[in-house]
Residue frames relative to the residue before (quaternion, step in Angstrom):
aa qw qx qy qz dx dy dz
X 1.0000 0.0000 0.0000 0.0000 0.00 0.00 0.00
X 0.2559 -0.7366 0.6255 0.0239 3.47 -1.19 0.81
X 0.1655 -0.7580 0.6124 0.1519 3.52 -0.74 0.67
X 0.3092 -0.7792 0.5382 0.0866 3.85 -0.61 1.13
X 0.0475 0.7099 -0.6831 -0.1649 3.76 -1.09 0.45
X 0.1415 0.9047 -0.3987 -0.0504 3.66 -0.66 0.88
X 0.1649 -0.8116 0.5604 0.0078 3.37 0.06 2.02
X 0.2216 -0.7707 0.5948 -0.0566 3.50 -1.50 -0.14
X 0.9134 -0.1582 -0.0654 0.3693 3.81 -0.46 0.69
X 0.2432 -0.8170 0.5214 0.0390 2.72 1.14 2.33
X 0.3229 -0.7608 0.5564 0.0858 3.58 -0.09 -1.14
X 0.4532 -0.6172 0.2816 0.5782 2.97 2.19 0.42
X 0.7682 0.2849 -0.3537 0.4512 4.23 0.58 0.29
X 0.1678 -0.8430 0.5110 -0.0021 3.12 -0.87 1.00
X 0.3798 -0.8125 0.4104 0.1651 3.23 0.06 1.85
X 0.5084 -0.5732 0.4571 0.4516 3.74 -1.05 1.35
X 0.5992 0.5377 -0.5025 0.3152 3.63 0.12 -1.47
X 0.4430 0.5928 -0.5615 0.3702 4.22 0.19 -0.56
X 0.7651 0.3296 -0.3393 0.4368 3.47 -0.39 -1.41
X 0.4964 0.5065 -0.5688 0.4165 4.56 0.65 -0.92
X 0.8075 0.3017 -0.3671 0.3496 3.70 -0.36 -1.42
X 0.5929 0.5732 -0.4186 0.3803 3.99 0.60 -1.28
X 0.4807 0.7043 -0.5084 0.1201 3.69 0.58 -0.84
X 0.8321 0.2017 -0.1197 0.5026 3.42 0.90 -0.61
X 0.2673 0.7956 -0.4070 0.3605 3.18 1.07 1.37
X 0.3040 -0.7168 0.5165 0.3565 3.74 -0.15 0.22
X 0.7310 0.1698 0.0835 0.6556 3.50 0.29 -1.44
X 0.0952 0.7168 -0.6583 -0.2093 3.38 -1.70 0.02
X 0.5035 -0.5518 0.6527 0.1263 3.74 -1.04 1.22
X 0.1584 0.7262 -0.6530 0.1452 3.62 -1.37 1.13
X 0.3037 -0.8329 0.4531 0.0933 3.79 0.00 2.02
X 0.9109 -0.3431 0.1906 0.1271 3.29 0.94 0.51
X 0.6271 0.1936 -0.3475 0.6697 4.11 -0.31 0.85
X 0.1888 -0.8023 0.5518 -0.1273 3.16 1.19 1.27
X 0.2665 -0.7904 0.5120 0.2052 4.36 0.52 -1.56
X 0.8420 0.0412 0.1477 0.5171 3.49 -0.12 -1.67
X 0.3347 -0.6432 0.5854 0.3626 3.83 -0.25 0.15
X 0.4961 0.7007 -0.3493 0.3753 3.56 0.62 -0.11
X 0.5844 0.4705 -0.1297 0.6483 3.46 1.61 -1.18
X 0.6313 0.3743 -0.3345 0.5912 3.87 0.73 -0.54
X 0.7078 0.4890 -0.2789 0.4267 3.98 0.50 -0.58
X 0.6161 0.4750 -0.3451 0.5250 3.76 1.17 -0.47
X 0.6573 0.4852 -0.3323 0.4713 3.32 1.29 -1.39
X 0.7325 0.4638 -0.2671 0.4208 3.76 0.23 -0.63
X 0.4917 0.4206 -0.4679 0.6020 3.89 1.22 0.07
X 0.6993 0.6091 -0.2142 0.3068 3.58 0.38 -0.65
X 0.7873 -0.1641 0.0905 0.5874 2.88 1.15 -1.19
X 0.4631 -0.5169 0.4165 0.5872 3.66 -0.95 -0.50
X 0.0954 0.8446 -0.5268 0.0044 3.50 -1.27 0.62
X 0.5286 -0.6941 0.4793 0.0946 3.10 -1.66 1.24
X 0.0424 -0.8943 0.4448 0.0247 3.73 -0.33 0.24
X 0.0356 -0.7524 0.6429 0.1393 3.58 -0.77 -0.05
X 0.2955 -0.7381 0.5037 0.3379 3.82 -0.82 0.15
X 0.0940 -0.8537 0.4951 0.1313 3.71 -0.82 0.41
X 0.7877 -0.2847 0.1107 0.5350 3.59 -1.47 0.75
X 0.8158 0.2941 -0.3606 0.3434 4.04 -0.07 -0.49
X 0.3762 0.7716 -0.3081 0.4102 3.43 1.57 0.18
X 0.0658 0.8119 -0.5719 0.0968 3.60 -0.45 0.99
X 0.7800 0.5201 -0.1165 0.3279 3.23 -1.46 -1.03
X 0.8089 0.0445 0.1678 0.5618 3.55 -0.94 -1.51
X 0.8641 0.2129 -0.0698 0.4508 3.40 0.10 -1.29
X 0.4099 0.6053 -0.4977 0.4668 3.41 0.58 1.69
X 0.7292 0.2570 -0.1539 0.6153 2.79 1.59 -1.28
X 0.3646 0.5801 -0.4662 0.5597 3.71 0.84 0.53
X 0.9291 0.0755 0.0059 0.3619 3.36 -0.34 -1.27
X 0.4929 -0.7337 0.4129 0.2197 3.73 -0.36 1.01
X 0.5681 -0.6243 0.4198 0.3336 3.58 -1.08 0.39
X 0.6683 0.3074 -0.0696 0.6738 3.48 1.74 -0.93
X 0.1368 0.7661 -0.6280 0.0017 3.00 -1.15 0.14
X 0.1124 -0.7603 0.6217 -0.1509 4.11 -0.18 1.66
X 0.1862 0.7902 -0.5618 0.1588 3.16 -1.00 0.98
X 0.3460 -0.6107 0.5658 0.4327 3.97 -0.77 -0.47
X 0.0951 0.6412 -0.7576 -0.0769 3.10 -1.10 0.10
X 0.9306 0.0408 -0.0298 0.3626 3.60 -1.19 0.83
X 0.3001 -0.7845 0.3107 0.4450 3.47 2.01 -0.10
X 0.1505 0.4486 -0.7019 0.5323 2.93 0.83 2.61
X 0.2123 -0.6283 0.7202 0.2036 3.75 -1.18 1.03
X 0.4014 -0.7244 0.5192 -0.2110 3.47 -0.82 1.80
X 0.3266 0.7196 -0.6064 0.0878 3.79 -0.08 0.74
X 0.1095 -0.6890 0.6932 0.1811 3.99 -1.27 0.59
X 0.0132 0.6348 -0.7721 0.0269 3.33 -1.27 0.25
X 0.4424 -0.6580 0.5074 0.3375 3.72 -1.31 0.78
X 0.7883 0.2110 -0.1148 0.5664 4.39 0.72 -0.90
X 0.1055 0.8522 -0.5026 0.0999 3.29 -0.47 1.82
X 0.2229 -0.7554 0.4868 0.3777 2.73 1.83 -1.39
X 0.3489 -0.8143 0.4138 0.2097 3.48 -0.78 -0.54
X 0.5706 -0.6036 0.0647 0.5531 3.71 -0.62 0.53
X 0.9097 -0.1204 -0.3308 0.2202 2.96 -1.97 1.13
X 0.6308 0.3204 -0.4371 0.5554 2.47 0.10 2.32
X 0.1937 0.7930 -0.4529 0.3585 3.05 0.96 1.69
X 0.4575 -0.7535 0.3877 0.2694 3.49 -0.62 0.42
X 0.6274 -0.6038 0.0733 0.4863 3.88 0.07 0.67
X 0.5792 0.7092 -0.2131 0.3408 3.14 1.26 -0.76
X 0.6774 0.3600 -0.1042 0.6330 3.24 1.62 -0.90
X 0.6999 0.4101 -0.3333 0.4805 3.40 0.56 -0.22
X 0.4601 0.5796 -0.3926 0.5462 3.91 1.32 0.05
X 0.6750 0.4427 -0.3055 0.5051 3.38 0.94 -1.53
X 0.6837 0.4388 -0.3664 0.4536 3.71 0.00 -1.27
X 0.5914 0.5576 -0.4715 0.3420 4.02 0.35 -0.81
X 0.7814 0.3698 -0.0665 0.4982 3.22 0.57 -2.10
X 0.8413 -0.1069 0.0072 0.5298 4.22 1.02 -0.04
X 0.0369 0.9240 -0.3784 -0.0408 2.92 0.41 1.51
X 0.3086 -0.8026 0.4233 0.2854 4.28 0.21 0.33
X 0.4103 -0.8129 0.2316 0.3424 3.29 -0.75 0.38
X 0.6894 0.3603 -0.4070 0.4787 3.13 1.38 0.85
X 0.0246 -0.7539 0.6494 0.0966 3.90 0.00 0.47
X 0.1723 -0.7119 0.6642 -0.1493 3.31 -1.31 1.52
X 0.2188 0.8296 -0.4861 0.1663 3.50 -0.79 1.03
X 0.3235 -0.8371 0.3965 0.1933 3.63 -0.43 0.67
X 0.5821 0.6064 -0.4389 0.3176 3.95 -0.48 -1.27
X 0.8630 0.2081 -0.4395 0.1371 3.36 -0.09 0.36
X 0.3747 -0.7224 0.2937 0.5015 3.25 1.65 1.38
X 0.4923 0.6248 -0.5173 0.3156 4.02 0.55 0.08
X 0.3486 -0.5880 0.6529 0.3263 4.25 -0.78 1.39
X 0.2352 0.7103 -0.6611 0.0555 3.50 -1.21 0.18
X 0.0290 -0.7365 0.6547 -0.1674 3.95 -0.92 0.99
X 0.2335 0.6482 -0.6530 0.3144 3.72 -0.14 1.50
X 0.3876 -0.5921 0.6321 0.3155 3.31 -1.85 0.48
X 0.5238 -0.6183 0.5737 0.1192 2.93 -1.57 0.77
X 0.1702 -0.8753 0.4372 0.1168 3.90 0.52 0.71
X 0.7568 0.4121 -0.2102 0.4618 3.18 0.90 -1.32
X 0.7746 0.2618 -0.2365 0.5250 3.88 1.31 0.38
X 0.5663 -0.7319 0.3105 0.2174 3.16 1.59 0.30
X 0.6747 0.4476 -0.2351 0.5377 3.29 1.32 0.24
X 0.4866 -0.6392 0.4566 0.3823 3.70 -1.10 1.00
X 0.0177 -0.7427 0.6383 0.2017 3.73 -1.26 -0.05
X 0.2245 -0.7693 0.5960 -0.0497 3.27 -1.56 1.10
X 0.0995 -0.8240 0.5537 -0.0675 3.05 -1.35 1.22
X 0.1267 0.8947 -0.3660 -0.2223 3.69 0.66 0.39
X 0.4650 -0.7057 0.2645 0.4645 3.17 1.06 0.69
X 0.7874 -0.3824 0.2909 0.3862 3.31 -1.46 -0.48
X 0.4742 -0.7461 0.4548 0.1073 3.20 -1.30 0.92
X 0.7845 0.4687 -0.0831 0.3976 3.16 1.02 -1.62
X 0.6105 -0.7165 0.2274 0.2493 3.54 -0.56 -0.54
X 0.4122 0.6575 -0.2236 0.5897 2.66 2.16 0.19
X 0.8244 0.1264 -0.4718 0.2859 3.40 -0.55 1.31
X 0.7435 -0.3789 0.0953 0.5428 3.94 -0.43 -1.12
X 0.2849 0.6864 -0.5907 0.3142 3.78 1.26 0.09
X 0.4806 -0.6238 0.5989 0.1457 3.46 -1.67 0.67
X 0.8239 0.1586 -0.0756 0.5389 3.16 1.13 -1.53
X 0.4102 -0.4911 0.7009 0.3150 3.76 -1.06 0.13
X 0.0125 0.7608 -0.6429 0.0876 3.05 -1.40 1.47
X 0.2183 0.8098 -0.5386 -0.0804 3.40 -1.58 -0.07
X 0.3883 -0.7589 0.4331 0.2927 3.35 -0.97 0.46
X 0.0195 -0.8278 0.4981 0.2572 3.22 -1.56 -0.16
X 0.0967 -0.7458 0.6436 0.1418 3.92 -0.66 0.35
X 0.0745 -0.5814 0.7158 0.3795 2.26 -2.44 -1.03
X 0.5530 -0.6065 0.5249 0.2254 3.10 -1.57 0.86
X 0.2976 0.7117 -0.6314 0.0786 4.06 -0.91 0.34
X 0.8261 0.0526 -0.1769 0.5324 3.66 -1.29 0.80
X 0.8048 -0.0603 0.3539 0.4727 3.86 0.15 0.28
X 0.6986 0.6303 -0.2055 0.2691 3.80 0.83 -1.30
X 0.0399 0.6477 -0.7109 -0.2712 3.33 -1.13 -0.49
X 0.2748 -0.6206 0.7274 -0.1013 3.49 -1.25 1.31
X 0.9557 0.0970 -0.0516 0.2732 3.14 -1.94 0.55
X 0.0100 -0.9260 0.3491 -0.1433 3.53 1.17 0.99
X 0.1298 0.8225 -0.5224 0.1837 3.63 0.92 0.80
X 0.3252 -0.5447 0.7729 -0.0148 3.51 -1.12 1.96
X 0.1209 -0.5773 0.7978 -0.1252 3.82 -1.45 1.77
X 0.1874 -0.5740 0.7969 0.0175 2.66 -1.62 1.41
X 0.4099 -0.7148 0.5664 -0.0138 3.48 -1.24 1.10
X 0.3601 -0.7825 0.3817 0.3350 3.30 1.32 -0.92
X 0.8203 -0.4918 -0.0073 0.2919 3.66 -0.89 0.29
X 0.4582 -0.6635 0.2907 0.5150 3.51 -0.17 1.04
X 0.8319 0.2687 -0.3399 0.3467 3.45 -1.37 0.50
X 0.5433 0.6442 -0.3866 0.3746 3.70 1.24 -0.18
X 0.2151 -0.7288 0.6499 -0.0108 3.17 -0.53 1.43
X 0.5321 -0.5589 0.5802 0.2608 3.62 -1.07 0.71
X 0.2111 0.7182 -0.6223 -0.2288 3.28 -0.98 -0.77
């Protein structure tokens, strides 16, 4: 078993509260607008971590962090990508892929919107944990967490972060 933190469109700020929930995370998975390499460097001292790079993503962390990123995790076939959309209402690129090889988790960020629905017509769960950072129109800062065992996802826990722009102090 594999315990999963999955956050998404830091926006170059990476809220402290990230590292409270991940604490008992094995790996954490991040779909992108990722912002500052700095936010990919805190995450990766911390944990192991997966990335993709997304539309606001330039520079360092383009070429760091693929657009795709397929893998196993726990023998669950796992793909993130940062612009997927979600089921019916995917964008062509992803819906070619899912037609012709679909995995059984498809993970994607950009629309800072939390969203978790099965995917019927491909058989495969899709996730969105919306947006983390503080940079766009989300209200709240979200994220998710699981864990992965036999193929599975287990223990699905929607995190509220709290209000975009509210810094602690």
């Amino acid at each position: 078993m594999k315990r999963i933190g999955l956050l998404s469109d830091t926006h170059s700020y990476l809220d402290p509260k990230v590292f409270k929930y991940f604490e008992d995370c094995d790996e954490l998975w991040h779909g992108g607008d990722i912002g500052k390499m700095e936010v990919m460097t805190q995450l990766e001292a911390f944990k192991p971590t997966i990335a993709v790079h997304g539309n606001i993503d330039h520079g360092a962390v383009r070429r760091a962090y693929p657009r795709d990123q397929r893998f196993d995790c726990e023998g669950l076939d796992v793909w993130i990508t940062h612009i997927g959309g979600y089921p019916g209402k995917y964008n062509k690129r992803v819906y070619k892929e899912l037609s012709e090889n679909p995995p059984g988790l498809f993970i994607c960020g950009h629309s800072h919107i939390l969203k978790v629905m099965p995917d019927k017509q491909f058989g495969c769960l899709h996730m969105n944990p919306g947006a983390c950072g503080n940079t766009g129109f989300h209200q709240i800062k979200t994220l998710l967490r699981f864990s992965v065992e036999d193929g599975r996802v287990k223990d699905l826990e929607a995190i509220e972060l709290g209000i975009r722009g509210f810094i602690e102090g």
